[in-house]
C-alpha positions in Angstrom: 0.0 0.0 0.0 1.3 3.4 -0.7 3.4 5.0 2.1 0.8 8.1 2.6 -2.5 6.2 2.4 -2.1 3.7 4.4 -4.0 3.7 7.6 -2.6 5.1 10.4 -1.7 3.1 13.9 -3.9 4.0 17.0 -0.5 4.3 18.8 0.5 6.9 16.1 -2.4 8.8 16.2 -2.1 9.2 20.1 1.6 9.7 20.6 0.6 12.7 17.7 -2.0 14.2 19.9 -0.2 14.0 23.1 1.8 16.7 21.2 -0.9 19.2 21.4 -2.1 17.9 24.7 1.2 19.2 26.1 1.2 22.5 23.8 -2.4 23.0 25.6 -1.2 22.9 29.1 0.1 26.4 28.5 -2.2 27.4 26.0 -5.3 27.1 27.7 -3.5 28.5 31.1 -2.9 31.4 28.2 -6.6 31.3 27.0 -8.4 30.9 30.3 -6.5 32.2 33.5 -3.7 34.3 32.4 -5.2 37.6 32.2 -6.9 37.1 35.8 -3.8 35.6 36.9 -1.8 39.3 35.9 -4.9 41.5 37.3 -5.5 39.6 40.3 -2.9 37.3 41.4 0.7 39.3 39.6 -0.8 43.2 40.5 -1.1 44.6 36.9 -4.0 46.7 35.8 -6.3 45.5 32.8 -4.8 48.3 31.1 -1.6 47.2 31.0 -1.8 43.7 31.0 -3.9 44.6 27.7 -0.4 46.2 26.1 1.6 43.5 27.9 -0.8 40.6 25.8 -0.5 42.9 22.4 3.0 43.2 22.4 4.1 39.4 23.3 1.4 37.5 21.1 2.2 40.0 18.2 5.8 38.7 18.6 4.5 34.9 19.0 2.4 35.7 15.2 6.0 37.5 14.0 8.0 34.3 15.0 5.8 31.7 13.5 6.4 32.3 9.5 10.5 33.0 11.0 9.9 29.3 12.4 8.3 27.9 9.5 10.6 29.1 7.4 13.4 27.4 9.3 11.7 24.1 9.4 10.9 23.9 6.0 15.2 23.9 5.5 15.7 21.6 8.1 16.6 18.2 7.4 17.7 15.7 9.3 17.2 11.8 9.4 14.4 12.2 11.4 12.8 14.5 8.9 12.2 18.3 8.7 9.6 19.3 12.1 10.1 16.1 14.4 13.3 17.3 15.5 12.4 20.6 16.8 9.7 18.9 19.1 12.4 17.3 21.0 15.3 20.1 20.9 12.4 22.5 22.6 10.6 20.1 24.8 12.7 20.6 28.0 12.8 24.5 27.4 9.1 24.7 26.8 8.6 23.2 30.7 10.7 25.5 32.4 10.1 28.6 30.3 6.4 27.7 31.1 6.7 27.3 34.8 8.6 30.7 35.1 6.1 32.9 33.2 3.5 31.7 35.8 6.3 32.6 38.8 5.6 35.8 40.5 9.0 37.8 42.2 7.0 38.6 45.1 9.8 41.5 46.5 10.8 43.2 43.2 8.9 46.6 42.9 6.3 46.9 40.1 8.4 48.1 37.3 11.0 45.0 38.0 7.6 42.9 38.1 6.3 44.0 34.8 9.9 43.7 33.2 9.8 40.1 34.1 6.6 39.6 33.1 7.5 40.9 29.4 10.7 39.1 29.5 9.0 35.7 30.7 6.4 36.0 28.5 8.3 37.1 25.2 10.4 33.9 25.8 7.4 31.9 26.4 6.2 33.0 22.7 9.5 32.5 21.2 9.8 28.9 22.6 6.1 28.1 21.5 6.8 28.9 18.0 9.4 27.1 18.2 7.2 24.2 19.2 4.3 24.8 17.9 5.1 25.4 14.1 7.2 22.1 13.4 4.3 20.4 15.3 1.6 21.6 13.4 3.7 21.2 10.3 4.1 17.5 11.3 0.5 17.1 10.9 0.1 17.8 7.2 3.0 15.3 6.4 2.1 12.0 8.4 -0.4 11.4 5.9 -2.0 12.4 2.8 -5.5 10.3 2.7 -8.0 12.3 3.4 -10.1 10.3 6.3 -6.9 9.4 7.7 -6.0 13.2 8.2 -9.4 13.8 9.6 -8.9 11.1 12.2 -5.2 12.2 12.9 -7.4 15.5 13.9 -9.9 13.7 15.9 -7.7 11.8 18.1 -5.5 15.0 18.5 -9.0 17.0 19.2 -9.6 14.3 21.7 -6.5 14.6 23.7 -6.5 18.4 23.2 -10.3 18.3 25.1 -8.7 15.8 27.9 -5.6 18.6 28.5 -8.4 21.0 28.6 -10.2 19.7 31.1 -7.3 19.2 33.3 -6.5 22.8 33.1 -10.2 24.2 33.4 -11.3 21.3 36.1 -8.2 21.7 37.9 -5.9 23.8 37.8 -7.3 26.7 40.3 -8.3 23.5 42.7 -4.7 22.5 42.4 -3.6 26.5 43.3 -6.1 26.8 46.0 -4.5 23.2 47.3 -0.6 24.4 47.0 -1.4 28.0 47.3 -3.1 27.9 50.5 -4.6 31.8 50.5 -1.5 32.2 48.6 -2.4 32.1 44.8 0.7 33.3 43.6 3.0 30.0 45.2 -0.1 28.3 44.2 -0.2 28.8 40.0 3.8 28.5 41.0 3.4 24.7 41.9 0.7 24.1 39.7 2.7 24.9 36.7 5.5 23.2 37.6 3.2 20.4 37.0 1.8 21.0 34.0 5.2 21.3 32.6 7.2 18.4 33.9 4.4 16.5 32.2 4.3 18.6 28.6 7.7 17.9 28.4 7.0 13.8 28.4 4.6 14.0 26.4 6.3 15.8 23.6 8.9 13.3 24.0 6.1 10.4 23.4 5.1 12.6 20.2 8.5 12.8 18.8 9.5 8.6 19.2 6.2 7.6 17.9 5.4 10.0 14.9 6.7 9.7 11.0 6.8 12.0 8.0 6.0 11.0 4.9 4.9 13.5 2.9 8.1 14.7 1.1 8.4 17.9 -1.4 9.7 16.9 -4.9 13.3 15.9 -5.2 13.7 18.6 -7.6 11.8 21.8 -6.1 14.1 24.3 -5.0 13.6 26.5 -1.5 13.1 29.9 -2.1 11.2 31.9 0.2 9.9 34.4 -1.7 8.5 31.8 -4.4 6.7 30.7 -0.8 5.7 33.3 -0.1 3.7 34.0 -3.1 2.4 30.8 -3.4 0.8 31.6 -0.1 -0.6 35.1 -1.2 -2.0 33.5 -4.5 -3.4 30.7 -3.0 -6.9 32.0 -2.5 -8.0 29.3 -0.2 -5.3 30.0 2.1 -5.7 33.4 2.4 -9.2 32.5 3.7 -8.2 30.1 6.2 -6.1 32.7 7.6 -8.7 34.5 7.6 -10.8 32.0 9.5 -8.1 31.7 12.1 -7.6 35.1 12.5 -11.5 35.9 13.6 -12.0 32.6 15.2 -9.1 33.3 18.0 -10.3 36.7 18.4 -13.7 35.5 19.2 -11.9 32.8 21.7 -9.1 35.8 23.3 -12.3 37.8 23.8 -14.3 35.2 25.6 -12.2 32.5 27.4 -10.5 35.1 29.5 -13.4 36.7 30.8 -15.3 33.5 31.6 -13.6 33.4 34.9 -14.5 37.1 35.6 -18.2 35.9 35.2 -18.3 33.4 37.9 -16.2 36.0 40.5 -18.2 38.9 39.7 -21.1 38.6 38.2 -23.2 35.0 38.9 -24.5 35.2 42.5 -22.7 33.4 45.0 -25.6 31.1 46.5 -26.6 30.3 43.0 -22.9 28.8 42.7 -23.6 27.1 46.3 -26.6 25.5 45.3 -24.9 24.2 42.2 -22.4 22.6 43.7 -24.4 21.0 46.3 -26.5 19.9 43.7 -23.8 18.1 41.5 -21.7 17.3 45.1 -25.5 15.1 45.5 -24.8 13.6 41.9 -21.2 12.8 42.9 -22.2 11.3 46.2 -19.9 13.5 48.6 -17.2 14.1 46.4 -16.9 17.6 46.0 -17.8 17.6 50.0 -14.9 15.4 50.7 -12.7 17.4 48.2 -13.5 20.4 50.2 -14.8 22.0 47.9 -18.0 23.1 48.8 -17.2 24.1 52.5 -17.2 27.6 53.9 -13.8 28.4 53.3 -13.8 26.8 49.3 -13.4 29.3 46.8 -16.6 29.0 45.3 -16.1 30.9 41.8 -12.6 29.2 41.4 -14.5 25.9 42.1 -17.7 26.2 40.2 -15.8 27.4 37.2 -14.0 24.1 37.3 -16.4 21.6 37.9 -18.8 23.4 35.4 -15.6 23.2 32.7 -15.1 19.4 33.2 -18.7 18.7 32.1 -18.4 21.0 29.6 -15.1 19.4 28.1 -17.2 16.3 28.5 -19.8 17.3 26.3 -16.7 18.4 23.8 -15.6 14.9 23.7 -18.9 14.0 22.7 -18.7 16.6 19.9 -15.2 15.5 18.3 -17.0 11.9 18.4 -19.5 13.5 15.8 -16.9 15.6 13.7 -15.7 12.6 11.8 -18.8 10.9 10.5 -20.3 14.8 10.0 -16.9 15.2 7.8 -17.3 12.5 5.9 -20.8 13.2 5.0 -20.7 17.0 4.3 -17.0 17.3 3.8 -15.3 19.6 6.1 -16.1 23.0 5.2 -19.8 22.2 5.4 -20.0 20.7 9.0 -17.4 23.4 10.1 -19.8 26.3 9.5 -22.7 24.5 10.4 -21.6 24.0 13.7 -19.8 27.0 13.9 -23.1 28.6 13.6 -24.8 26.8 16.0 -21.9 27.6 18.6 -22.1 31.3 18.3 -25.7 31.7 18.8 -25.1 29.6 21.9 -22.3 32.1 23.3 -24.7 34.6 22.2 -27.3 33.7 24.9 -24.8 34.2 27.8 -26.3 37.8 27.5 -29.3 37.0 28.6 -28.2 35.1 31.9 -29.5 36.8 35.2 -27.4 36.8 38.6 -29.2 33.6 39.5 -28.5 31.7 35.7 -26.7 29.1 37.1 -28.1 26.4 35.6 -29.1 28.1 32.4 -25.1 29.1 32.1 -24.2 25.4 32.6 -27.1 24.3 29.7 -25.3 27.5 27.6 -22.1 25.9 28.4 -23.2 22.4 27.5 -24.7 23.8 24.0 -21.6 25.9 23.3 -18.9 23.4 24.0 -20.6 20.5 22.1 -20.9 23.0 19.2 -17.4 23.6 19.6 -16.1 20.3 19.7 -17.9 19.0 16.7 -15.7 22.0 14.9 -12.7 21.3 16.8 -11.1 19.2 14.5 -12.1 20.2 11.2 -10.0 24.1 11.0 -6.6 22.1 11.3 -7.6 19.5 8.9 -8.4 22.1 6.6 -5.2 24.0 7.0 -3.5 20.8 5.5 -5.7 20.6 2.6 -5.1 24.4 1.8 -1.3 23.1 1.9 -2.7 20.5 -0.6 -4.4 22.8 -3.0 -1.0 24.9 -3.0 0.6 21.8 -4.5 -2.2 20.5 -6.2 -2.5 24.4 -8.4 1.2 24.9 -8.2 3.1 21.8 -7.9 5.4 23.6 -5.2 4.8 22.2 -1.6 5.9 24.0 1.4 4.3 22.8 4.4 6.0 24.7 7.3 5.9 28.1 6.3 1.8 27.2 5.2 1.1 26.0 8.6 2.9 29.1 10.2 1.5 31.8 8.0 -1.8 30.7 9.0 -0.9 30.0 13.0 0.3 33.7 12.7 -3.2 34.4 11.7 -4.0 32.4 14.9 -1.3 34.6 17.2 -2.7 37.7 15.8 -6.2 36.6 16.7 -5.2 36.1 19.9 -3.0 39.2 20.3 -6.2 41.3 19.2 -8.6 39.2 21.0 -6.5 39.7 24.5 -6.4 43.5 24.2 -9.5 43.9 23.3 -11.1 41.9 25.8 -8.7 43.7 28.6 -9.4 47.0 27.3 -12.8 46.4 27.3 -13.0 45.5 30.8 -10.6 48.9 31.7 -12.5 51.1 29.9 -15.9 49.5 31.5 -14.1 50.6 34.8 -12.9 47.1 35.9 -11.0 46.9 39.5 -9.6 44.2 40.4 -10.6 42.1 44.0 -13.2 45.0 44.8 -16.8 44.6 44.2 -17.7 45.8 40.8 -20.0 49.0 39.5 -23.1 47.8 37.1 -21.0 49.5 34.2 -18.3 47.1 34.8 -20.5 44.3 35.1 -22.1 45.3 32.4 -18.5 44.9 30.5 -18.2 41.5 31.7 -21.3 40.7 30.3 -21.0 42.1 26.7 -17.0 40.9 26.3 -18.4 37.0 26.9 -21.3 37.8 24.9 -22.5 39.4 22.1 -18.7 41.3 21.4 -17.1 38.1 21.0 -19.8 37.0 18.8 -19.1 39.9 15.9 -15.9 37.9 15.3 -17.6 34.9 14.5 -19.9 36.5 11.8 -16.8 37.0 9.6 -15.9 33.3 9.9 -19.0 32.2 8.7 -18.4 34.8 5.7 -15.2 33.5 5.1 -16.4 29.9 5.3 -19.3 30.2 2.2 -16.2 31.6 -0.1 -13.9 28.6 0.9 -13.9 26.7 -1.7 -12.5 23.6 -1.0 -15.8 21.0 -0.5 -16.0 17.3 -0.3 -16.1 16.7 -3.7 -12.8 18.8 -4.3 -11.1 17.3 -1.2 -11.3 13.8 -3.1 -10.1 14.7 -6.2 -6.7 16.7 -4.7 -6.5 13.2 -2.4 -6.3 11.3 -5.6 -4.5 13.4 -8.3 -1.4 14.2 -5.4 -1.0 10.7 -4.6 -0.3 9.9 -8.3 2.4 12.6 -8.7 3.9 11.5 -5.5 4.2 7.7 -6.5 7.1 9.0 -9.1 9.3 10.4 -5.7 7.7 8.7 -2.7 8.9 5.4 -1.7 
């Protein structure tokens, strides 16, 4: 059977997706905590956490295509992006862990200096991850259903990491922190880490390339470059990334500011004690429905496990939905679906408890139906680059598009930080109605605006089933001449 269609081992397909399951211990801690843990746990304002998040993720988006680039003219025998997943997998750990330190007795400029410096490097090193891995996908295989399921199993582990870090991580800082959430995220992350580093090193021993360029196509960066710019259907995946991570910089980070300010307190009581009855004690015996429990810290993460739960449940669907409407079709679809859901958070009284956890149930089985299908589509935009121009250059088509993804998330985190300043947002102090009403809006219907371009973007695409197929086919007979 031909080296890129040939179906793919289980064990593959794990030790791939343990990859982004150790990426995802920082990123989500990026997506979901990060800006709480600068206002409320490091001392920065929203304001200048805001210019802190602009200026490092703009770098992240910067180094990507720089990254891409250099993977692309990297060979080695253990091919061109595996390499780079073990050279950065110890660096990844500790640069991680410091970024969540904070140097309790330097004065506030030396605190925001190591802050920039911490977080700059923890950019740098993700590219330098991140890219390569990303990369790796697109070259592992070439078969259509087998690169959907590569995504599904990676989707799956991605939702598991998830869940770790929304269900536990600020149970694990209350445990080490102790009323001291600063040693708290420090342990935590220490954690999260040590184990992202042995898991990258499970991604790099089990993984394979196969996808090579042409013997005879020569690197130029430039040509690369416009192949990129001409390729229409790339430019529209990057375009897709780009609003997609502004819609999730916007929300994820102020989910967390919901439960603390805005959703009453007993609400949040009686929700626990209601799941606690469910889990026969458990919370109780975890203490975390006592007096002294943080009860936004710990209803946040409780709700969050069910809801990556219900995501699971979602990837399960993305496959079969693929295969039936091809790609594009379920993504927006679902897409769709997911934004009317994050929507509705607007309408959520002080005492929504359980309509937010039915919201959050909707939202994130939306989600994880589409979970999978964006970076299975990035590899077939690769595909139609060498499919229209017989040129292939995966890395620097996987990091042109992440930058999309790192801008997203540059613009997104501002945004939703300089919403919340100019709402009049102060940290650990009860908030005014305006500022609640700034929470509010920033999960809501802000967030949502990004989405509608998404959708736009996703009735241009072009790439459908039927056109998936025929790239599938076509590629694999001009790859039999140089692929062995």
């Amino acid at each position: 059977m031909h080296s890129e269609t040939q179906k793919l081992s289980v064990r593959e397909k794990i030790g791939y997706g343990l990859g982004d399951g150790a990426a995802n211990f920082v990123f989500q801690t990026l997506m979901l905590l990060q800006a709480s843990f600068y206002t409320d746990t490091f001392g920065l304002s929203a304001g200048t956490a805001a210019v802190l998040f602009l200026v490092a993720r703009i770098w992240g988006a910067v180094a990507d295509p720089i990254m891409g680039a250099i993977a692309d003219r990297t060979n080695t025998r253990w091919g061109k992006f595996r390499p780079w997943i073990i050279i950065t997998a110890l660096p990844f750990g500790v640069i991680a862990y410091l970024a969540f330190t904070t140097p309790e007795h330097m004065a506030i400029g030396g605190k925001l200096m190591y802050a920039y410096v911490t977080y700059l490097l923890l950019m740098t090193i993700y590219s330098a991850n991140n890219i390569p891995y990303s990369a790796l996908g697109g070259v592992i295989t070439g078969n259509m259903e087998q690169r959907t399921s590569l995504s599904s199993f990676r989707f799956v582990i991605v939702t598991i990491a998830t869940l770790a870090i929304q269900g536990l991580v600020l149970p694990m800082v209350n445990h080490f922190g102790q009323g001291d959430s600063a040693k708290g995220y420090q342990m935590t992350m220490a954690i999260f880490g040590a184990l992202a580093v042995l898991f990258f090193i499970v991604t790099f021993t089990t993984t394979r390339e196969r996808i090579k360029p042409a013997p005879q196509q020569k690197t130029s960066l430039l040509q690369d470059i416009t192949d990129l710019v001409m390729n229409r259907q790339w430019v529209i995946m990057f375009a897709v990334f780009l609003f997609m991570f502004i819609f999730l910089a916007i929300r994820n980070q102020i989910l967390v500011y919901f439960f603390k300010y805005y959703l009453a307190v007993e609400s949040q009581v009686s929700f626990l004690q209601g799941i606690d009855k469910v889990l026969f004690g458990l919370l109780g015996t975890m203490g975390m429905t006592g007096a002294n429990a943080d009860i936004a810290g710990n209803t946040f993460s409780i709700m969050n496990i069910f809801n990556q739960l219900i995501s699971l449940v979602g990837i399960a669907f993305s496959l079969p939905l693929a295969k039936k409407l091809g790609k594009r079709d379920a993504f927006r679809t679902w897409l769709i679906i997911a934004g009317i859901s994050a929507a509705l958070f607007f309408i959520v009284p002080p005492s929504g408890i359980w309509l937010t956890f039915i919201l959050s149930l909707l939202f994130n089985f939306s989600w994880g139906v589409t979970m999978p299908l964006p970076w299975a589509m990035m590899a077939d935009v690769t595909d139609y680059g060498e499919w229209k121009n017989n040129r292939r250059a995966t890395g620097i088509s996987f990091a042109g598009i992440i930058f999309g993804l790192k801008l997203g998330l540059a613009i997104g985190g501002f945004i939703g930080l300089q919403i919340l300043d100019a709402y009049g947002y102060i940290a650990n102090v009860v908030q005014t109605p305006k500022a609640i009403m700034g929470i509010r809006l920033t999960l809501s219907l802000y967030p949502v605006l990004a989405l509608f371009f998404v959708v736009i973007a996703l009735f241009i695409y072009a790439i459908n089933r039927k056109t998936e197929y025929q790239m599938q086919d076509e590629l694999a007979e001009r790859r039999k001449a140089y692929v062995k």
